[in-house]
FIZADO-345574 format. One line per field, with one value per residue: residue number from 1; residue in three letters; x, y, z of N, C-alpha, C in turn. Coordinates in Angstrom, 1 decimal. Layout:
resi <- NUM_...;
resn <- Ala_...;
nX <- X_...;
nY <- Y_...;
nZ <- Z_...;
caX <- X_...;
caY <- Y_...;
caZ <- Z_...;
cX <- X_...;
cY <- Y_...;
cZ <- Z_...;
# end
This chain:
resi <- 1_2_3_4_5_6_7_8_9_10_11_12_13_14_15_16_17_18_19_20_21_22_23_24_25_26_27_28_29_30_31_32_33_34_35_36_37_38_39_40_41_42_43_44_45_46_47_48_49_50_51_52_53_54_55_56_57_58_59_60_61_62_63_64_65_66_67_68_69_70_71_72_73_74_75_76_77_78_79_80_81_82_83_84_85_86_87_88_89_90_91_92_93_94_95_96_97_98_99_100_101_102_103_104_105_106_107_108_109_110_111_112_113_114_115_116_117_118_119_120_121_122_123_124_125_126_127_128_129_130_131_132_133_134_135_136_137_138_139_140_141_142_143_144_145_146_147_148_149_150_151_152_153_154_155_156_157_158_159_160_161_162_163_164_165_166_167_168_169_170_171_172_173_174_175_176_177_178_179_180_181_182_183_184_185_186_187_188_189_190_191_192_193_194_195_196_197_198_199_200_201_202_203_204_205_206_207_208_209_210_211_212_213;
resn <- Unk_Unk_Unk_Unk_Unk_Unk_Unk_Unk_Unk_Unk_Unk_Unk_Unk_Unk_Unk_Unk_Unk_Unk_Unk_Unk_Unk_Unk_Unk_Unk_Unk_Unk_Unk_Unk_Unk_Unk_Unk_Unk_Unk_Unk_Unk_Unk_Unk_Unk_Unk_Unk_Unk_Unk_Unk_Unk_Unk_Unk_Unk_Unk_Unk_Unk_Unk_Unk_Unk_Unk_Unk_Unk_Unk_Unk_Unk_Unk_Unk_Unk_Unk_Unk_Unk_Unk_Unk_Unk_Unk_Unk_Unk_Unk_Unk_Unk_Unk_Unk_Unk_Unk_Unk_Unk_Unk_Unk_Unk_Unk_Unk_Unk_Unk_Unk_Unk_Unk_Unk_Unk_Unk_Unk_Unk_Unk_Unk_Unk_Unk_Unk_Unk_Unk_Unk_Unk_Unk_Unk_Unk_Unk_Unk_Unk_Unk_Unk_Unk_Unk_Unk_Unk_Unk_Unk_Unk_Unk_Unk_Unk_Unk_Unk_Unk_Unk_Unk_Unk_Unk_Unk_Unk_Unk_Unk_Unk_Unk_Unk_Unk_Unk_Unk_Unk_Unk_Unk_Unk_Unk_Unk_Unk_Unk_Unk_Unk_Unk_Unk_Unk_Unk_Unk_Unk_Unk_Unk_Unk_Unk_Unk_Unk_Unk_Unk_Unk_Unk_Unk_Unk_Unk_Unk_Unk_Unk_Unk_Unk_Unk_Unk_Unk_Unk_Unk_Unk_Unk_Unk_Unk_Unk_Unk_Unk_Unk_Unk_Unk_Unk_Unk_Unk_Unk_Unk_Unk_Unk_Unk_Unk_Unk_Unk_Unk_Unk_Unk_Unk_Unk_Unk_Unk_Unk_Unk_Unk_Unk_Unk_Unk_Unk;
nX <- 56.1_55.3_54.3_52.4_50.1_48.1_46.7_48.4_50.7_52.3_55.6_56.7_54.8_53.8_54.8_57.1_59.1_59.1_59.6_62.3_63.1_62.5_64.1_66.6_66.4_67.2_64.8_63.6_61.0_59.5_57.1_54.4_50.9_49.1_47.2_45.8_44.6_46.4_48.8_51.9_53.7_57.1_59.4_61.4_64.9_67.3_70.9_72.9_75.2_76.2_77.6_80.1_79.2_79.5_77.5_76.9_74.4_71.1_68.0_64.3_62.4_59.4_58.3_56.2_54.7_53.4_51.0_52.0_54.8_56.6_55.8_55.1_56.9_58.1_56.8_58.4_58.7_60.0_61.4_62.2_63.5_65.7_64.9_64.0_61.0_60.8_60.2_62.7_63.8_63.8_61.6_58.4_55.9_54.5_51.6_51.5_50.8_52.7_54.3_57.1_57.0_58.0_58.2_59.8_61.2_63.2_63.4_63.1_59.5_59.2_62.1_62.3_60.0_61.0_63.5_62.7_61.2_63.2_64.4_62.6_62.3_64.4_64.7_63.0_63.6_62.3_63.5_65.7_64.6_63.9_65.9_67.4_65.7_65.7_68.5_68.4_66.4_67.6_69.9_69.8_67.6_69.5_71.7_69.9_68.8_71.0_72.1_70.4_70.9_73.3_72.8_71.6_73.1_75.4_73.6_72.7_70.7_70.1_69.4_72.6_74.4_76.1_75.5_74.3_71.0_67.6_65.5_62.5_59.3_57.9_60.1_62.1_61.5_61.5_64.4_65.0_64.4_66.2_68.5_68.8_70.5_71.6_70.7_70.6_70.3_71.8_74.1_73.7_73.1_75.7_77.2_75.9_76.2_79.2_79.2_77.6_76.5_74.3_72.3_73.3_73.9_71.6_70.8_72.6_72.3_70.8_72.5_74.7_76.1_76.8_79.6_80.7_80.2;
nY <- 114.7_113.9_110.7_110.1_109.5_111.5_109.9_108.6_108.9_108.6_108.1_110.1_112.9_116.0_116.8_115.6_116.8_119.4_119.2_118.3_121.4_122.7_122.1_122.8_125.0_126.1_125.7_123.4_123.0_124.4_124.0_122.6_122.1_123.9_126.3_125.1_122.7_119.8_121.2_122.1_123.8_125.5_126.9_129.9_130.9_131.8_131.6_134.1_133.1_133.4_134.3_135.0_136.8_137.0_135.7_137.1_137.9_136.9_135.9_136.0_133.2_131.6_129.0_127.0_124.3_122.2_119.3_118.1_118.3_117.7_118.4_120.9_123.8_124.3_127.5_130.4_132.5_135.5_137.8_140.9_144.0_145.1_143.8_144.2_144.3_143.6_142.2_141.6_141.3_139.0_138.2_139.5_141.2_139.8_137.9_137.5_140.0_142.3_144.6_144.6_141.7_139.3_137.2_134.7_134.0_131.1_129.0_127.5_126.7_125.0_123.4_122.2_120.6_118.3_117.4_116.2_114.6_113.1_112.0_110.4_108.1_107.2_106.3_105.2_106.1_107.7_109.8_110.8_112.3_114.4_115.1_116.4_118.2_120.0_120.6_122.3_124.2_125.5_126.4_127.7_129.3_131.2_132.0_134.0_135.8_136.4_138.1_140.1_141.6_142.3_144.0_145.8_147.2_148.3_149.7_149.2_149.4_147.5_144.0_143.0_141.9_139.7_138.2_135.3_134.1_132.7_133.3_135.4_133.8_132.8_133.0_132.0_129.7_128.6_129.3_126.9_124.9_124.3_125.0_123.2_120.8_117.6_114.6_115.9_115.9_114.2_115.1_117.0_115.2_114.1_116.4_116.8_113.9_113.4_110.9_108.1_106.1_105.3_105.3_104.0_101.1_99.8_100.9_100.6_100.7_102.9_105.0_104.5_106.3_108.3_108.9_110.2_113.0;
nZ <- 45.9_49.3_50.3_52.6_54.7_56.6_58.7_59.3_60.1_62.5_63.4_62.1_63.1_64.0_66.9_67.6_66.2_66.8_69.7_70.0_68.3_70.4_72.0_71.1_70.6_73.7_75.7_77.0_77.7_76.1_74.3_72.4_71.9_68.7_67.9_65.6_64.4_64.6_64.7_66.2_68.6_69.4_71.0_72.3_72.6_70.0_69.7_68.0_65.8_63.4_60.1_61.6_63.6_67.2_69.1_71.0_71.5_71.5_70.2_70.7_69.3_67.5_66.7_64.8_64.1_61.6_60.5_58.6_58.0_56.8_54.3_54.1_55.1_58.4_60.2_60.9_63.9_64.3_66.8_67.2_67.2_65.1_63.2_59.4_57.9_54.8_51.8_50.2_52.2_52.7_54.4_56.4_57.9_60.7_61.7_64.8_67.4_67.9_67.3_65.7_65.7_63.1_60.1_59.2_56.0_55.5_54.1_50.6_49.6_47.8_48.2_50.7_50.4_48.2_49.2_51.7_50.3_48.8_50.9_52.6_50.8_50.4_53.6_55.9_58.4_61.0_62.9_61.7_59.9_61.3_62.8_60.6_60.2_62.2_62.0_59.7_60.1_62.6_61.1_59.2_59.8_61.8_60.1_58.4_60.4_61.9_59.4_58.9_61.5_60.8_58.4_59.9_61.9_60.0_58.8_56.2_53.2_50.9_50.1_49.9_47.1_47.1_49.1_49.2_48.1_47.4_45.0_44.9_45.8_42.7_40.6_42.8_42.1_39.8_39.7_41.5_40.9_38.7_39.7_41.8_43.6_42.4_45.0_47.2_50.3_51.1_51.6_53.2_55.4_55.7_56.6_59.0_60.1_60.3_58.5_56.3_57.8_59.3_57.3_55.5_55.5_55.8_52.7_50.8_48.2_47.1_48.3_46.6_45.6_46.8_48.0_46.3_46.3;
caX <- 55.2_55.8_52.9_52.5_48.5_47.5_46.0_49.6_51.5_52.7_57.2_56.6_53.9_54.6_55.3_58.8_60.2_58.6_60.0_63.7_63.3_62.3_65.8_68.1_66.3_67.5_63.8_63.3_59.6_58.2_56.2_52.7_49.5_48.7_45.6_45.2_44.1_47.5_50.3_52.6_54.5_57.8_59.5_63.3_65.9_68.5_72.1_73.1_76.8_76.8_78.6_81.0_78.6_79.7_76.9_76.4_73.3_70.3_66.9_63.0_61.6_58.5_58.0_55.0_55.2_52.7_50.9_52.5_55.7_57.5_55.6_55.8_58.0_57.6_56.7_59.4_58.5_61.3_61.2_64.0_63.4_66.7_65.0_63.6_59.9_60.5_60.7_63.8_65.5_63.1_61.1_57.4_55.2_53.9_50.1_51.8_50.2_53.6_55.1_58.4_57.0_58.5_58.0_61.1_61.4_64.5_63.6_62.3_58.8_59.5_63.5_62.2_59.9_61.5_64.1_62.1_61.0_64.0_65.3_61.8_61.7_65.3_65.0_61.8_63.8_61.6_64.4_66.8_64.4_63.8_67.6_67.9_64.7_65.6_69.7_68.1_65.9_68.4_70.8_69.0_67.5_70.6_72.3_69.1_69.1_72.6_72.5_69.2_71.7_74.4_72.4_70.8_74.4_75.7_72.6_72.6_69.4_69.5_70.3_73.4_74.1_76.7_74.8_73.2_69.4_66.8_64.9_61.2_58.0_57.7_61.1_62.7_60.9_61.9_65.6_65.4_64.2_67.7_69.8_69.0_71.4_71.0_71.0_71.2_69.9_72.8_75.1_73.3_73.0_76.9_77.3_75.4_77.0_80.2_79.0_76.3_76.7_72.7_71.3_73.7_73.6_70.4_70.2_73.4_72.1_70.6_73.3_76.1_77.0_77.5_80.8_81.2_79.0;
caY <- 114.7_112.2_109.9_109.7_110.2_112.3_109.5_107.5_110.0_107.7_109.1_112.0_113.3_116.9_116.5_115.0_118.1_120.6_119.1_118.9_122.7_123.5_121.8_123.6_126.5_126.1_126.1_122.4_122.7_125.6_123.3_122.3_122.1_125.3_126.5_124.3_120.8_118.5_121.6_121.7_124.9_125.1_128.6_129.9_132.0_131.4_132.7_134.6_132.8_132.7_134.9_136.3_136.8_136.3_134.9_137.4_138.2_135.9_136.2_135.0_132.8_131.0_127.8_126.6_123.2_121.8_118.6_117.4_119.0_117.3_118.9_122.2_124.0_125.1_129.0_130.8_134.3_136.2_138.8_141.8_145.5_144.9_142.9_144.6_143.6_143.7_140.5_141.4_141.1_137.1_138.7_139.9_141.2_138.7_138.4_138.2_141.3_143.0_145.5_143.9_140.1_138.9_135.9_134.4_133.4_130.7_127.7_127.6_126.0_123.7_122.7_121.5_119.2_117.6_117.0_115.3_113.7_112.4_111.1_109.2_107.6_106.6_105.6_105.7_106.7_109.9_110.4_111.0_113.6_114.9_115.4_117.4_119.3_120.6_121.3_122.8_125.2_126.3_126.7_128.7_131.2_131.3_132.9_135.3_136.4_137.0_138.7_141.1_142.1_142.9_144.8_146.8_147.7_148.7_150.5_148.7_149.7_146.4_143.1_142.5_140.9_138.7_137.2_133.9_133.4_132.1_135.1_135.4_133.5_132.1_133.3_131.4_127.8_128.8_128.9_126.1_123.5_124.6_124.5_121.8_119.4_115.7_113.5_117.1_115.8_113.4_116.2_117.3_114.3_113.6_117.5_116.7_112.8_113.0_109.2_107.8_104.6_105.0_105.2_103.3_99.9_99.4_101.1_100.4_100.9_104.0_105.9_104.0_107.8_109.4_108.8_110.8_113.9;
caZ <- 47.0_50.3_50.3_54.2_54.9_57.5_59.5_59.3_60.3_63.1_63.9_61.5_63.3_64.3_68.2_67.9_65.3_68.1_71.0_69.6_68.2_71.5_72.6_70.6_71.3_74.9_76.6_76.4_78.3_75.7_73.3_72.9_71.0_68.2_67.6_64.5_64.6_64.5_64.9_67.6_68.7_70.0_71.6_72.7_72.0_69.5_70.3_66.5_65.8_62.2_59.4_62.4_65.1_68.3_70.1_72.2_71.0_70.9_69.4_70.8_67.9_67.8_65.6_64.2_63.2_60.4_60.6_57.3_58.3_55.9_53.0_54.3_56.0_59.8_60.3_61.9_63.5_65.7_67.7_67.4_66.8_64.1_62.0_58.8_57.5_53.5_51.1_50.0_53.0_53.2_55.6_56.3_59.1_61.2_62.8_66.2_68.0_68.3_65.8_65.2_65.2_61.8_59.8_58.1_54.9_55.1_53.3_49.7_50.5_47.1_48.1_51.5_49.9_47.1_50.2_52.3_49.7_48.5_52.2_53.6_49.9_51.1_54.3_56.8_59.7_61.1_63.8_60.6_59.2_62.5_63.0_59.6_59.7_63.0_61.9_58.5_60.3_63.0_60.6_58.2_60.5_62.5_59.0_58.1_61.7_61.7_58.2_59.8_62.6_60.5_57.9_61.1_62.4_58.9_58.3_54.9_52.8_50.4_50.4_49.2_46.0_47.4_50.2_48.0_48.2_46.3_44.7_45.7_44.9_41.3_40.3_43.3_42.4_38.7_40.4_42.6_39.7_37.5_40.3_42.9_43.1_43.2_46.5_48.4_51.5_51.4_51.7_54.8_56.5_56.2_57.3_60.4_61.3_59.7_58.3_55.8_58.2_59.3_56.2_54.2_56.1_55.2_51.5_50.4_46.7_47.3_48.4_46.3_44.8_47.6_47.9_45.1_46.4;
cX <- 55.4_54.3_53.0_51.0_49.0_47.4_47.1_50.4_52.8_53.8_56.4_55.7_54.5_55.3_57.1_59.7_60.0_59.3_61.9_63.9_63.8_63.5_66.8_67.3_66.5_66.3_63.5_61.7_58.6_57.8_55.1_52.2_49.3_46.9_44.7_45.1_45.3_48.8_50.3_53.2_55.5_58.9_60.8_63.7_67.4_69.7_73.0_74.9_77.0_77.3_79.6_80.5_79.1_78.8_76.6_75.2_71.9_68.9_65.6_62.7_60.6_58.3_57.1_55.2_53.7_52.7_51.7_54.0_56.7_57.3_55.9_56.3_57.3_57.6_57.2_59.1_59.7_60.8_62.0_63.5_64.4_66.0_63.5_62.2_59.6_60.9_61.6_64.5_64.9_62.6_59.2_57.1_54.3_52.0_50.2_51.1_51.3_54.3_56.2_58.4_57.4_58.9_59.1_60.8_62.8_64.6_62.7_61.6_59.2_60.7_63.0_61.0_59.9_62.6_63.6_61.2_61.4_64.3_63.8_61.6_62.9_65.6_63.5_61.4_63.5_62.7_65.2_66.2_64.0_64.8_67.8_67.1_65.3_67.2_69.2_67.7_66.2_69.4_70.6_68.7_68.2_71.1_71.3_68.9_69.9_72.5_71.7_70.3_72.8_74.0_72.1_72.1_75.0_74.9_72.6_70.9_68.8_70.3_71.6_73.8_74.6_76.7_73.6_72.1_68.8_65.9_63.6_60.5_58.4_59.3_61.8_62.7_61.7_64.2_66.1_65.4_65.4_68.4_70.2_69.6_71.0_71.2_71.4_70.9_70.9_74.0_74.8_73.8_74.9_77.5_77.3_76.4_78.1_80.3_77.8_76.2_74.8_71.9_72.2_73.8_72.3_69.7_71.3_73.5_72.1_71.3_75.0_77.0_77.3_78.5_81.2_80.6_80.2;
cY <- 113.5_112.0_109.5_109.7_110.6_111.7_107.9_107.9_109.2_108.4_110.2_112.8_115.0_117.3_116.5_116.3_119.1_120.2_119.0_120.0_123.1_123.4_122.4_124.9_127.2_126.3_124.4_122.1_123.4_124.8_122.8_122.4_123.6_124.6_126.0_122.6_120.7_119.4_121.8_123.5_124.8_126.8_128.4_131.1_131.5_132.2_132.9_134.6_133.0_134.4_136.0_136.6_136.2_135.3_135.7_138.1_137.0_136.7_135.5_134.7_131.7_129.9_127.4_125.5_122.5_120.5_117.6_118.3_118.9_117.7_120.2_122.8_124.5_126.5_129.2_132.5_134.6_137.3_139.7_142.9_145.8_144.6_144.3_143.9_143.9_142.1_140.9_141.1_139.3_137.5_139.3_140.1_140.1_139.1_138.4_139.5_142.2_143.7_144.9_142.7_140.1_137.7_136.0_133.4_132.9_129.6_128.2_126.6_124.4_123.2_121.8_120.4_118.2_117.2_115.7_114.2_112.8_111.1_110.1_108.0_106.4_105.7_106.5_105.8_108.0_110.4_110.8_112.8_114.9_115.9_116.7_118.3_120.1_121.3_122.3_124.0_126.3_127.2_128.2_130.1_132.0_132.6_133.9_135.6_137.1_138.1_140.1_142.6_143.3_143.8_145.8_147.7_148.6_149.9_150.5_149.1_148.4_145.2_143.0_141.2_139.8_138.0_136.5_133.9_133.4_133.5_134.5_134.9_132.4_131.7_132.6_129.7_127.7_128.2_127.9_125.0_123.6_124.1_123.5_120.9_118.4_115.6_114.7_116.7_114.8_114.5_116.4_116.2_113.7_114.8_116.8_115.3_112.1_111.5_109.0_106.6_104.1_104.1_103.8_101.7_99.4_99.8_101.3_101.2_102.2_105.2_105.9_104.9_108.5_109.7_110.0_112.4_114.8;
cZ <- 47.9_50.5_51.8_54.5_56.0_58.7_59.8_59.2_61.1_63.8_63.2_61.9_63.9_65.9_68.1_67.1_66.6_69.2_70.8_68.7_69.1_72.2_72.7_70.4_72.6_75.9_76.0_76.9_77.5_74.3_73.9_71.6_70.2_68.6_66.6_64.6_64.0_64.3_65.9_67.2_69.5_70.1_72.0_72.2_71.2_69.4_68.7_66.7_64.2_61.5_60.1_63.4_66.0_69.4_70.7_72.0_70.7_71.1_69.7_69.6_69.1_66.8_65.5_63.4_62.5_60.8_59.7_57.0_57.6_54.4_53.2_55.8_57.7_59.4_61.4_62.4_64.9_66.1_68.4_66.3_65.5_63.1_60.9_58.2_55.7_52.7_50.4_51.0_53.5_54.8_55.7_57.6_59.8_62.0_64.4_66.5_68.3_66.9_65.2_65.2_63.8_61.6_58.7_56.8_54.8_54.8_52.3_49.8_49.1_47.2_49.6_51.1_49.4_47.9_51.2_51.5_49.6_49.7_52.6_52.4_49.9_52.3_55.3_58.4_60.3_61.9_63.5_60.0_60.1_62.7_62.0_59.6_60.4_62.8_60.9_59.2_60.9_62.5_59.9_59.0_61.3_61.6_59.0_59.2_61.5_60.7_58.6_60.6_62.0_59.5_58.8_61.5_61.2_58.6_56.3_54.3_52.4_50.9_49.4_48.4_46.4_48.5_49.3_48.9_47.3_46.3_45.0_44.7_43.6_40.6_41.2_42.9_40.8_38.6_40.5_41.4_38.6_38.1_41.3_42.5_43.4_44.1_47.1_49.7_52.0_52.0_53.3_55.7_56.9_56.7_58.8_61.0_60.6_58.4_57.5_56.1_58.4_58.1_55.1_55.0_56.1_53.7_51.6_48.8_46.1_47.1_47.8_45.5_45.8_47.9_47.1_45.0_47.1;
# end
């Protein structure tokens, strides 16, 4: 659990994740205030590149960012006639007022915070976790988009075995606590800046395995 209160929120506060969503959602003006005391919302279209997609397809999503954004995950809902509404395919109907609104299931809610756990316990650069929440989340629903798309085209029924995810609920946390690897958010963060020069110039100690990751 990250020990941040509420009322010392301060960088991590949910503004700054919302307003670089809203970035690399290519609408950098569609963010703002929810309907809940201390979340932000942040709006766009993301252009579906991943497992072979070309891009030429992109997708309205809506983001919902959580005051304690770091414990749980943002709520992602899209908005595409394709996309199927069963939790096998990590998907459900959304309360959007639109038939095809649908809320994504693309982070396991316990891998994203034993993550951010690990990294602000590391280093208590929010513009670090900022960086990865916002590659994490693109990324993620970039793939289950994509994957939606290509089931839809296919006219696939299930999901296929050999597209990896975490299995649902109880059984996915059951999962995640076997298989999570150590210092995973190191992984990320040298994904995203080729370099663990940030973080490691000031926790040297910290990250003196990563080398080895």
């Amino acid at each position: 659990m990250v020990t941040i209160r509420a009322s010392a929120l301060g960088p991590f506060e949910p503004l700054p994740l919302a307003t670089r969503l809203a970035v690399a959602l290519g609408s950098a003006e569609s963010v703002g205030p929810g309907p809940t005391s201390g979340w932000y919302w942040a709006g766009g279209s993301l252009v579906l590149d991943a497992h072979g997609e070309s891009g030429e397809i992109s997708v309205p999503v809506h983001i919902r960012v959580p005051q304690s954004w770091f414990e749980t995950p943002p709520i992602v809902t899209a908005f595409a006639r394709f996309l199927r509404q069963e939790s096998d395919w990590h998907t459900a109907k959304s309360s959007f007022p639109l038939p095809w609104a649908t809320d994504l299931c693309y982070v396991l809610d316990e891998e994203w915070q034993k993550f951010f756990a690990e990294l602000i316990a590391c280093t208590a650069d929010a513009a670090i976790s900022v960086e990865l929440g916002v590659m994490w989340i693109i990324e993620n629903v970039n793939s289950l988009l994509s994957r939606h798309l290509i089931g839809s085209r296919y006219s696939l029924r299930t999901w296929p075995e050999e597209w990896k995810a975490w299995k649902h609920r109880q059984a996915g946390r059951h999962q995640f606590r076997s298989e999570y690897p150590s210092a995973n958010w190191r992984r990320q963060f040298i994904k995203l800046h080729g370099t663990q020069n940030r973080v490691a110039s000031r926790h040297s100690t910290s990250l003196s395995n990563a080398s080895s990751i």
